[in-house]
C-alpha positions as CSV (number, residue, x, y, z in Angstrom):
1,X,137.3,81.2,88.4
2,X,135.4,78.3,87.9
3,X,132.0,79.6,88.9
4,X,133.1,82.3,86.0
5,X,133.9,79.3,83.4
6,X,130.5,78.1,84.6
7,X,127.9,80.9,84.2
8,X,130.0,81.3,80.9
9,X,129.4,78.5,79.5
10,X,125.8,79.0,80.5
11,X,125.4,82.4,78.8
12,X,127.3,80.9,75.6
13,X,124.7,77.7,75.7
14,X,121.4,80.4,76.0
15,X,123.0,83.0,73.6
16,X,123.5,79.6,70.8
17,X,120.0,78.9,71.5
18,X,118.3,82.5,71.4
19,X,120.3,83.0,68.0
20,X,119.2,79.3,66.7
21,X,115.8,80.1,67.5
22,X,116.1,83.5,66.0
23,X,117.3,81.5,62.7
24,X,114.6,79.0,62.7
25,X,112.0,81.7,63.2
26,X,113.3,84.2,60.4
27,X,113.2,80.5,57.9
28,X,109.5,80.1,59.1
29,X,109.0,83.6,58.1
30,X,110.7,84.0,55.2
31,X,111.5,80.4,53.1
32,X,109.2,78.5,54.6
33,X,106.2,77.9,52.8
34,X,103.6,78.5,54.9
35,X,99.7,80.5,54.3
36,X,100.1,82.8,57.0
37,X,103.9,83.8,57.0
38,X,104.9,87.4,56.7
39,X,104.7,88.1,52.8
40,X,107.9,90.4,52.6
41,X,106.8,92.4,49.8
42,X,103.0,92.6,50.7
43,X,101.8,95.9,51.4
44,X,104.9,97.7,51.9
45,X,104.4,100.7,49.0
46,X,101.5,102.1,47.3
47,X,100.6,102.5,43.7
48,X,102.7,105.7,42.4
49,X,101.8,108.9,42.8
50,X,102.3,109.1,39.0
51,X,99.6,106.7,38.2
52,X,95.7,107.7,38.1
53,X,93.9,105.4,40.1
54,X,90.4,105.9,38.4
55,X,91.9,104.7,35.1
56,X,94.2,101.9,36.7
57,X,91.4,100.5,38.4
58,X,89.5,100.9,34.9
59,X,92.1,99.3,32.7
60,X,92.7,96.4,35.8
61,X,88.4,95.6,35.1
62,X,88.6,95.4,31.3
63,X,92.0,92.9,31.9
64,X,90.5,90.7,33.9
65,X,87.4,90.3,32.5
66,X,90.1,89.8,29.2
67,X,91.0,87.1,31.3
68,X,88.3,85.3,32.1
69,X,87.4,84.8,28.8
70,X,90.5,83.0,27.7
71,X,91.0,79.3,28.0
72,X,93.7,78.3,29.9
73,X,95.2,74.6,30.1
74,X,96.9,73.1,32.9
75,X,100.0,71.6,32.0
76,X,102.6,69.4,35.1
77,X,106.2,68.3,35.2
78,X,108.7,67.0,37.3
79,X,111.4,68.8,39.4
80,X,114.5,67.0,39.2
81,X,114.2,66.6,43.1
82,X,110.4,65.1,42.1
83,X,108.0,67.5,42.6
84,X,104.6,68.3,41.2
85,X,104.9,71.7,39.4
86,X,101.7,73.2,38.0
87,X,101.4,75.9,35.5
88,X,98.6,77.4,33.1
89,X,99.6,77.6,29.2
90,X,97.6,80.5,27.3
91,X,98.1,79.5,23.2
92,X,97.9,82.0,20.9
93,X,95.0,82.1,18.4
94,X,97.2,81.6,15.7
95,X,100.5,78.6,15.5
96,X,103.4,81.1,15.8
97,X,106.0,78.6,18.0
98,X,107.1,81.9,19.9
99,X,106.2,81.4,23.3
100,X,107.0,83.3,26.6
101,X,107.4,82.0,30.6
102,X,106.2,84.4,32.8
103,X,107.9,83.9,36.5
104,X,105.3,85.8,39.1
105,X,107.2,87.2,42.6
106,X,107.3,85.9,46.0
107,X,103.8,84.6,47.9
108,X,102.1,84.9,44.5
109,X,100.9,82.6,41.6
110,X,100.0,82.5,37.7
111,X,96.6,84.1,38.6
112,X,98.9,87.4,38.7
113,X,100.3,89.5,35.5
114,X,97.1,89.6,33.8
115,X,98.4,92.7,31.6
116,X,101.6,91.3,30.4
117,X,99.8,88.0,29.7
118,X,97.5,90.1,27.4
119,X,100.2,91.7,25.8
120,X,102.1,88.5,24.6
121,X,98.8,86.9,23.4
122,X,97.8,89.8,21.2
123,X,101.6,89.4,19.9
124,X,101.2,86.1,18.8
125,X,103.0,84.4,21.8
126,X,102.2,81.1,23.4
127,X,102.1,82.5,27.4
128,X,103.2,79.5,29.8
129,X,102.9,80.9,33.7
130,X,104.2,78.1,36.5
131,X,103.4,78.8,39.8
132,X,106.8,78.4,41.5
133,X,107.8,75.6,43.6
134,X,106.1,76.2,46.5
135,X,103.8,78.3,45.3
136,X,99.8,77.9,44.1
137,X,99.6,74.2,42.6
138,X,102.9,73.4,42.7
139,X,104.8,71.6,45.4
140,X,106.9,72.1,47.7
141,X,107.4,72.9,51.5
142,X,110.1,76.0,50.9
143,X,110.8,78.9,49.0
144,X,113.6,78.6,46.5
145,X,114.1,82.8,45.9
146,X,115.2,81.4,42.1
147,X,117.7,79.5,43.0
148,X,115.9,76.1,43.0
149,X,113.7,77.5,40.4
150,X,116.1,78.0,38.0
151,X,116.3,74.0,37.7
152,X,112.8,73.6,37.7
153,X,112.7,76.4,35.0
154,X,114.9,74.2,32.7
155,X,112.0,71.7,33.0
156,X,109.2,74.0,31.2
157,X,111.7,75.2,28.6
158,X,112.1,71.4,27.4
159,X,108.7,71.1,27.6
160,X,107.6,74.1,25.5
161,X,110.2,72.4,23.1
162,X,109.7,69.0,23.2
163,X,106.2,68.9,23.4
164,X,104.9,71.8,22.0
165,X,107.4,72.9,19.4
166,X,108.5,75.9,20.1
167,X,111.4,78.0,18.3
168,X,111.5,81.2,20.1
169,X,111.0,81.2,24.0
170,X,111.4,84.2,26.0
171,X,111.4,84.5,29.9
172,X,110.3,87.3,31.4
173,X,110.0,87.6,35.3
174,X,108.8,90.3,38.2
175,X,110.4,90.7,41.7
176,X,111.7,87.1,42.8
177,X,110.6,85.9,39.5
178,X,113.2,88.4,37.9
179,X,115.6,86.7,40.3
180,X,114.5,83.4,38.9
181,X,115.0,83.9,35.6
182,X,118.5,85.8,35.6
183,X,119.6,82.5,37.7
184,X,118.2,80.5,35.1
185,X,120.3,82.5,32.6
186,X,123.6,80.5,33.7
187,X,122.0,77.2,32.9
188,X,122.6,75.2,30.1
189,X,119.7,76.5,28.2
190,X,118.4,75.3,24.1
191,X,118.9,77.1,21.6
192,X,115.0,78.3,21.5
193,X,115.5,80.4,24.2
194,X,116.3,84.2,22.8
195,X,116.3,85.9,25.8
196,X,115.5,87.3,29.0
197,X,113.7,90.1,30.8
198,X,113.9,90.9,34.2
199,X,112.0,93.3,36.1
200,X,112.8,94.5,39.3
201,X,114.9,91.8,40.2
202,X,117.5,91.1,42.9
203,X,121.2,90.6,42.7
204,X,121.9,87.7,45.9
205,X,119.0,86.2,47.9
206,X,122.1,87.2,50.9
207,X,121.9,90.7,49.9
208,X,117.9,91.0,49.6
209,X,116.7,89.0,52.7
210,X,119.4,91.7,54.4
211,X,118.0,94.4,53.1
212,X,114.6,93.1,54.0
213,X,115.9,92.6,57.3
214,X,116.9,96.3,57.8
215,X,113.9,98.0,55.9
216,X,110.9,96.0,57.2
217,X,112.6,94.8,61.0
218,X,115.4,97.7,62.0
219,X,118.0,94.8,62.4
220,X,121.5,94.5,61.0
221,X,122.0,91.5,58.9
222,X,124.9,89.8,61.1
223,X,124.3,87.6,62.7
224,X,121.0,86.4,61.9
225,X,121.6,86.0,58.1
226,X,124.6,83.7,58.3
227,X,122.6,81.8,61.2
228,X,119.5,81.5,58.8
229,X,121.5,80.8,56.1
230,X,122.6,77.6,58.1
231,X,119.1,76.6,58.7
232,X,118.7,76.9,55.3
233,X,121.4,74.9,54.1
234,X,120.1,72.1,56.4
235,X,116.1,72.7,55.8
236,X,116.2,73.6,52.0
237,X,119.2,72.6,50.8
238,X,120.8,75.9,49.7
239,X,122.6,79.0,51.5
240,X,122.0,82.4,50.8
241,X,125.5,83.3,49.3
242,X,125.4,80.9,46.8
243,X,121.5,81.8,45.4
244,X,123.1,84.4,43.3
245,X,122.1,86.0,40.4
246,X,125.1,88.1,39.8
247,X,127.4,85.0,38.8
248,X,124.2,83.4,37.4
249,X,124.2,86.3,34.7
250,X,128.6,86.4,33.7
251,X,127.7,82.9,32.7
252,X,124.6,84.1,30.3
253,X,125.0,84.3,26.7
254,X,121.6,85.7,25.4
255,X,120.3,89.0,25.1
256,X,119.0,90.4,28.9
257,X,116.5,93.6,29.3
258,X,116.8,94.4,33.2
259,X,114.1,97.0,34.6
260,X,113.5,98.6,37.5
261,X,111.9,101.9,39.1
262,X,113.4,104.4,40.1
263,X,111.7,104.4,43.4
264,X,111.8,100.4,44.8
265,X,112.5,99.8,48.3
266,X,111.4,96.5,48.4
267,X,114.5,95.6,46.2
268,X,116.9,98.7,45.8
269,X,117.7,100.2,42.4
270,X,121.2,100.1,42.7
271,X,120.9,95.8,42.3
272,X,120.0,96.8,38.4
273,X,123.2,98.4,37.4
274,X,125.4,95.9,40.0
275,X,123.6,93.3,37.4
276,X,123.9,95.1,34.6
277,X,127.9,96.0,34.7
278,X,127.8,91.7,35.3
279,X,126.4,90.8,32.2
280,X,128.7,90.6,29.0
281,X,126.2,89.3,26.6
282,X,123.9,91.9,24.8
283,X,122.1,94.0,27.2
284,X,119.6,96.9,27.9
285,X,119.0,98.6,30.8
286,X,116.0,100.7,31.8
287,X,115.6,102.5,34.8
288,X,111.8,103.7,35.2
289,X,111.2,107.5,36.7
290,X,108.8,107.1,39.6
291,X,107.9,103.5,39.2
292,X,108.0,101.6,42.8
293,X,108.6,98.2,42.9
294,X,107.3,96.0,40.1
295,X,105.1,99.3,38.9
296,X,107.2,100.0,35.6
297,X,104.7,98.4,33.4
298,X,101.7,100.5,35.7
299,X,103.7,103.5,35.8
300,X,105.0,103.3,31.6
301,X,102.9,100.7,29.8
302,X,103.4,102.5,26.1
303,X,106.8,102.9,26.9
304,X,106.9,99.4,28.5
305,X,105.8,97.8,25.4
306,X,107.3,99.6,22.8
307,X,110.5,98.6,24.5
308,X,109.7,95.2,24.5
309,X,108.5,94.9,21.6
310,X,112.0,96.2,20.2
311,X,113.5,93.7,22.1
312,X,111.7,90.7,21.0
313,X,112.2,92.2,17.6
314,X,108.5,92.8,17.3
């Protein structure tokens, strides 16, 4: 009996560690910020079968070179935790005080959404693109998946309004920048801000990084999520459960656009309507036919804009 009790405890001891280890490695993959991490959403789909490459790849060349012929400034604040967040700001030609914050998605920067930056200029939008906390510029040794973002995005709205002026602010995020600005949508927020778009975005980082966990490594979610979680809570500050945008968006009292294709696996379809049927403010919904994940504006850019356009009131 007691050499039972003893190579029990033993296997108890081993299993605690393999599954600690196993925590600590899925944070170093997935929150930690690190250059040569798995990126969770890189790679995993390819353009839609909808789209003609020739003339993506045509339109993609004109943007950019769109791009490099703007001036961009670099503008700084302070998290409320004290880091160094860096972001471009894109004025418009003209004074207009509307102004958009475009959130990018996970492992990229504000060197991405070229097209949707050209589309506010030539509206008459100031376009203000942060690179998230631990992301590009900005600081940081984790990921935040929105929910630490959503604090730091309080920051840029009260500077687009204290020192810039604007009246009419918009955010508009893709993938885990969606996620970031639906959580930012249960903040206390100034008037200035109208609303909020959200493409492709997720309804609980719990739910996504589970899903992640079965489509990219064949594993069920328990018990490595609630261990990782853990590590989380002790590394970064915040669990899984609580980074949620579904609450984030009962508590939001401005207009919301979600959008999402048809065909994401990266971040399931289904998460729209879940956050949908949570909002009870004004809301649209738009599910894209054949659009992967963060394609709709690839897949349906007439549609895409004319849409937004009636939202903004255009």
């Amino acid at each position: 009996m007691k050499r039972f009790l003893k190579w029990g405890g033993i296997g108890i001891i081993v299993l605690s560690g393999l599954f600690i280890g196993a925590g600590n490695y899925f944070y170093n993959v997935a929150i930690n910020r690190s250059h040569d991490a798995v990126d969770l959403y890189g790679g995993s789909e390819s353009a839609s079968a909808m789209v003609d490459e020739e003339e993506q790849q045509r339109k993609l060349e004109e943007v950019l070179k769109w791009t490099e012929d703007q001036t961009f400034e670099e503008v700084e604040v302070k998290s409320k935790d004290g880091l160094k967040l860096s972001a471009v700001l894109l004025k418009s030609d003209e004074p207009s005080g509307k102004a958009v914050i475009l959130a990018h998605g996970y492992k990229g920067s504000n060197e991405q959404m070229p097209g949707i930056t050209k589309f506010y200029h030539e509206l008459g939008y100031d376009v203000l693109k942060p690179d998230a906390r631990g992301h590009g510029k900005s600081e940081g040794s984790y990921i935040g998946y929105g929910w630490d973002d959503r604090k730091d995005y309080q920051e840029w709205i009260n500077l687009l309004v204290n020192d810039y002026g604007e009246k009419d602010i918009y955010l508009h995020g893709f993938s885990m920048g969606a996620a970031t600005v639906l959580m930012t949508s249960g903040e206390e927020l100034p008037g200035e801000v109208k609303g909020i778009i959200a493409d492709s975005g997720y309804t609980t980082v719990e739910e996504e990084l589970a899903h992640q966990l079965r489509y990219l490594y064949h594993l069920p979610a328990f018990p490595l999520m609630d261990i990782t979680s853990a590590v989380t809570k002790i590394r970064a500050g915040y669990t899984f459960a609580e980074a949620s945008a579904v609450e984030q968006v009962k508590k939001n009292e401005r207009p919301l656009f979600i959008i999402h294709g048809d065909q994401d696996e990266l971040v399931p379809t289904e998460m729209a309507d879940v956050l949908y049927k949570a909002v009870s403010s004004d809301k649209e919904l738009w599910i894209v036919p054949g659009a992967g994940h963060t394609e709709a504006y690839t897949v349906a850019e007439e549609e895409y804009q004319s849409r937004l356009k009636a939202f903004l009131k255009e």
